[in-house]
VEXDREN-2710 file (C-alpha; in Angstrom, 1 decimal):
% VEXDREN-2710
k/r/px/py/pz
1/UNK/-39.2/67.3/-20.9
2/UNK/-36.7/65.5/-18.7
3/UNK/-37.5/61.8/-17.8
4/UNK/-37.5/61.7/-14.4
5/UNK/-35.7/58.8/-12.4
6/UNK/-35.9/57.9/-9.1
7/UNK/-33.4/56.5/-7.3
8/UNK/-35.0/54.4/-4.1
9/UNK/-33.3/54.9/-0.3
10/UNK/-33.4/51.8/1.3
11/UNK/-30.8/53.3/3.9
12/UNK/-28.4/51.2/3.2
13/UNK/-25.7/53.6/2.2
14/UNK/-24.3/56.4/0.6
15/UNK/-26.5/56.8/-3.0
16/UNK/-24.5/59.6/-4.5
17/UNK/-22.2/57.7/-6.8
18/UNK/-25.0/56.0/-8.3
19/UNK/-26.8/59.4/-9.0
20/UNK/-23.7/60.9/-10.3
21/UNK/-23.3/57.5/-12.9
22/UNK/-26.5/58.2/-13.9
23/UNK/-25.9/62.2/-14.7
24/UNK/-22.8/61.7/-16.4
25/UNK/-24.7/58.0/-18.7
26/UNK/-27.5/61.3/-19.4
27/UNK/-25.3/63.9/-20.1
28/UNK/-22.3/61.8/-22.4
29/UNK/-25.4/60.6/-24.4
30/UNK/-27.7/63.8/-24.5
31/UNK/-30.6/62.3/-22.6
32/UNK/-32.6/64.5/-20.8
33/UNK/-33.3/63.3/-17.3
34/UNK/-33.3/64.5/-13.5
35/UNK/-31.9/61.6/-11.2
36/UNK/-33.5/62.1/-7.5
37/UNK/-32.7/59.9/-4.5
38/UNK/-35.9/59.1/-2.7
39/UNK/-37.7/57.9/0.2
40/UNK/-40.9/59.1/-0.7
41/UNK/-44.1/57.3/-2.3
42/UNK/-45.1/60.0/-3.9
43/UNK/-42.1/60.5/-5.5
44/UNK/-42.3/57.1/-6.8
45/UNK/-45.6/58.0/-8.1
46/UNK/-44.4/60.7/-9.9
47/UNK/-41.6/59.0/-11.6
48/UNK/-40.7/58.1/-14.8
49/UNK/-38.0/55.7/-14.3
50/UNK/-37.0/53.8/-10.6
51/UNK/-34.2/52.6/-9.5
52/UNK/-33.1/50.5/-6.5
53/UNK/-29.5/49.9/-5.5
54/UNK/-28.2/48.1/-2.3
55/UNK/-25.5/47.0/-0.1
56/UNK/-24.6/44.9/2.8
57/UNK/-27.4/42.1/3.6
58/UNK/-30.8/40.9/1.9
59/UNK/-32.5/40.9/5.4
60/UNK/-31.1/44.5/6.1
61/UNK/-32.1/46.1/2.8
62/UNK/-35.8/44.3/2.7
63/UNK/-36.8/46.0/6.6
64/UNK/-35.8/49.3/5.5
65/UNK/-37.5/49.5/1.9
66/UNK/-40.3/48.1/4.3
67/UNK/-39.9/51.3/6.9
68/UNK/-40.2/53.9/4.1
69/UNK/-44.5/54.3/4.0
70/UNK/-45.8/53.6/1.5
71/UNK/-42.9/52.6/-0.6
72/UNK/-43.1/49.1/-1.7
73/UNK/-46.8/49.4/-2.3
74/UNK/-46.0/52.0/-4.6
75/UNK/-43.3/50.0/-6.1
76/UNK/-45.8/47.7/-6.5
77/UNK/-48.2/50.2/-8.7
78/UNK/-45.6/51.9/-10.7
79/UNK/-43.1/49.1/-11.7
80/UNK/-45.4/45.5/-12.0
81/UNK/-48.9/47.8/-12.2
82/UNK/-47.7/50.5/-14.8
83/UNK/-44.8/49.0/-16.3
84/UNK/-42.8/51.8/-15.4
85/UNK/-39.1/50.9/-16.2
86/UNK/-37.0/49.4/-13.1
87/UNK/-33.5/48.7/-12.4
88/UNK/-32.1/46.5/-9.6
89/UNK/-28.7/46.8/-8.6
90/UNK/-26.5/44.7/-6.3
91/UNK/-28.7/44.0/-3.4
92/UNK/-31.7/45.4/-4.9
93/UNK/-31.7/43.4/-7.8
94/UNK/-31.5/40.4/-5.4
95/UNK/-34.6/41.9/-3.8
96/UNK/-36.8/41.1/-7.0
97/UNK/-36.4/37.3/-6.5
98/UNK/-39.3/35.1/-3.9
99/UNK/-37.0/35.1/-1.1
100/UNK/-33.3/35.3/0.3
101/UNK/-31.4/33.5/2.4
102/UNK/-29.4/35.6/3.9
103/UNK/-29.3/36.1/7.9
104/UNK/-32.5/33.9/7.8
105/UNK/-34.7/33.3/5.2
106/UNK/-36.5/36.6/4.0
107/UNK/-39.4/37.3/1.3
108/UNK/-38.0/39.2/-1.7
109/UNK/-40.7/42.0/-4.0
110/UNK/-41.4/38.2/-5.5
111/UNK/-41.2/39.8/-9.1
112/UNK/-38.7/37.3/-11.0
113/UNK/-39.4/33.8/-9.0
114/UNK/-35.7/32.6/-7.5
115/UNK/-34.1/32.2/-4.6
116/UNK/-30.6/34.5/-2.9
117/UNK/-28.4/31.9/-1.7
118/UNK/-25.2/31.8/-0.1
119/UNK/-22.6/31.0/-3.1
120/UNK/-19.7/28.5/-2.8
121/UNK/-17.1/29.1/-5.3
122/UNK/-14.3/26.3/-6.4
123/UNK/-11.5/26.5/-8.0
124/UNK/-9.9/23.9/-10.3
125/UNK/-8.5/22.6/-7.7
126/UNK/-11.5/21.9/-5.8
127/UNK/-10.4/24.5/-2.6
128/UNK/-12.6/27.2/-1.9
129/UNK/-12.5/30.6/-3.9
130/UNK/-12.5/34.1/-1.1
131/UNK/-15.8/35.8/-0.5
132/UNK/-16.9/38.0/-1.0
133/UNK/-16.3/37.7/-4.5
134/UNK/-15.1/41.4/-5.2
135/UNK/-13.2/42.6/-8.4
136/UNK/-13.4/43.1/-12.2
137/UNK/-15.1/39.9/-14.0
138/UNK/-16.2/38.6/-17.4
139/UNK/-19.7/39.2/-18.3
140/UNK/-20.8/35.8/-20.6
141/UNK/-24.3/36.4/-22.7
142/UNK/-25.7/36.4/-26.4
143/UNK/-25.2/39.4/-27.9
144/UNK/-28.5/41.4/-29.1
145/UNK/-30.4/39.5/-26.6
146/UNK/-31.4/42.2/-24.3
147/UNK/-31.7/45.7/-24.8
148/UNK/-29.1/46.5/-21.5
149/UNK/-26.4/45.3/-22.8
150/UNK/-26.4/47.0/-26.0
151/UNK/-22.6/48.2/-27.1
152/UNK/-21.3/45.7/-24.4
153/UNK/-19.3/42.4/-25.9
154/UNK/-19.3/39.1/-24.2
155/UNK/-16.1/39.5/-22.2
156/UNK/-16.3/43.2/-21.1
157/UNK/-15.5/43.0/-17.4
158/UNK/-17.6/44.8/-14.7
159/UNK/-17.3/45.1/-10.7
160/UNK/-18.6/42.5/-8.4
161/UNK/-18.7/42.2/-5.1
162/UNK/-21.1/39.9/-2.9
163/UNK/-21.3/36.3/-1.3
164/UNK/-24.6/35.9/-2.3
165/UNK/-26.3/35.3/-6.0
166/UNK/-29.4/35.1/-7.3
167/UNK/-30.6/31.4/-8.2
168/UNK/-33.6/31.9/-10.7
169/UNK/-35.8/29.2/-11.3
170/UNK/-36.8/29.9/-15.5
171/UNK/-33.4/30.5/-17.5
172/UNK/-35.1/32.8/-19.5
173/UNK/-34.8/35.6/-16.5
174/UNK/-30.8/35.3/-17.1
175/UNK/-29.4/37.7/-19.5
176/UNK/-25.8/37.6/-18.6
177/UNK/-23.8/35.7/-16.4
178/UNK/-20.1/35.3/-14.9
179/UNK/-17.9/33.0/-13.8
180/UNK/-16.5/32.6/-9.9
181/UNK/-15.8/28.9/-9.5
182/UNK/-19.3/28.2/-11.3
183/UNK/-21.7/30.3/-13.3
184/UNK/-23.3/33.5/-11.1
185/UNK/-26.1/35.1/-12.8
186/UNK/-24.8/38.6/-13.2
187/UNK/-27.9/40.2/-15.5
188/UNK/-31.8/39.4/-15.0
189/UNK/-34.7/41.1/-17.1
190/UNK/-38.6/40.3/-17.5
191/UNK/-40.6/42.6/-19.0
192/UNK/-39.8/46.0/-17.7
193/UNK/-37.8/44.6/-15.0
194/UNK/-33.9/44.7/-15.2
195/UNK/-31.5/43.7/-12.6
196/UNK/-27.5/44.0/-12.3
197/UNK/-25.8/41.7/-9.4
198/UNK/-22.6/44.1/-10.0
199/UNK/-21.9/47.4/-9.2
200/UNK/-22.7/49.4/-12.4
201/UNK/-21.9/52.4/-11.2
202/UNK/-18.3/51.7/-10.5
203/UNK/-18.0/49.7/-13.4
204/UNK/-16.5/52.4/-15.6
205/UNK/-17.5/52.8/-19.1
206/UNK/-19.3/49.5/-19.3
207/UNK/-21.0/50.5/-16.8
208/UNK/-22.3/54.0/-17.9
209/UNK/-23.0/51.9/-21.3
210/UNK/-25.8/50.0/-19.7
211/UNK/-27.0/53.2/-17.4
212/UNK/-27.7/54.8/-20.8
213/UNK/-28.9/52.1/-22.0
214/UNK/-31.6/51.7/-19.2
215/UNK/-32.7/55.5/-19.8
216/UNK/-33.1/54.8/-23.3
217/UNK/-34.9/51.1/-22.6
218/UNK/-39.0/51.3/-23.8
219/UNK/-39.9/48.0/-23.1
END
């Protein structure tokens, strides 16, 4: 039977590249799966995998996950309750952390303690770097350590783009990082939680790698 994935509507913008990533990560690897975009709790319910992407502003993705009924408490039941497998990307990684900072200071799903916060890139010569950062960058992490990165080397390059990053306060929540005038955590995970700061669905093979990769994850 096909796993079942649900991909979350937090009406923050058009969801169909990230549902066609997902179909082509299922079909180039032979998993079975059906990849739904949702707005439903009972949907959520019914899954077997969830997934929450994002764009534009913390504040702006947090009030309309909260004016879907039902959604975050079922969020709540399937993905820290059940264990059912979850992947944050972009915004809705940033989501997972206590709170962002963003157009005010807004509570996050509080699921991997941290803090969004504006970033404030250097350069070697000490001006300030553009944001948002937007473009291919380095991923830097220890091979084998999590299951998400599988067939991905330190080095492979996916697409960013934000002006905010995720500040976690217990290191081991950071599975990969990049560098834009300092260190930006780019890959979070705790227990059946993963989250991507870039945008792995236009991230090319790399980024179908680690789609495949979380349709295969049992953790």
């Amino acid at each position: 039977m096909a796993q079942r994935v649900a991909v979350v509507d937090p009406g923050s913008g058009n969801l169909a590249s990230v549902v066609r990533a997902f179909e082509k990560a299922a079909l180039d690897n032979e998993i079975e799966a059906t990849v739904r975009v949702v707005t439903a709790a009972a949907d959520l319910r019914a899954a077997d995998r969830i997934v929450l992407p994002g764009q534009g502003a913390f504040a702006a993705c947090r009030r309309g996950l909260d004016a879907l009924p039902g959604v975050v408490d079922a969020l709540e039941e399937r993905v820290r309750g059940q264990g059912v497998p979850f992947l944050g990307i972009c915004v809705g990684m940033q989501l997972m952390a206590t709170r962002g900072l963003e157009h005010g200071e807004t509570p996050g799903l509080g699921w991997i303690p941290g803090t969004v916060a504006a970033m404030d890139p250097k350069g070697p010569d000490g001006l300030p770097l553009p944001l948002p950062q937007m473009g291919w960058n380095a991923l830097s992490f220890e091979a084998g350590f999590h299951p998400m990165l599988d067939g991905v080397k330190p080095g492979d390059q996916v697409y960013f783009v934000h002006s905010f990053a995720f500040e976690a306060e217990e290191a081991e929540d950071v599975v990969a990082t990049t560098d834009y005038g300092g260190q930006v955590t780019a890959v979070i995970a705790r227990g059946n939680l993963a989250g991507l700061q870039f945008h792995v669905e236009k991230s090319g093979p790399i980024g179908l790698r680690m789609l495949a990769n979380f349709l295969r994850w049992e953790p």
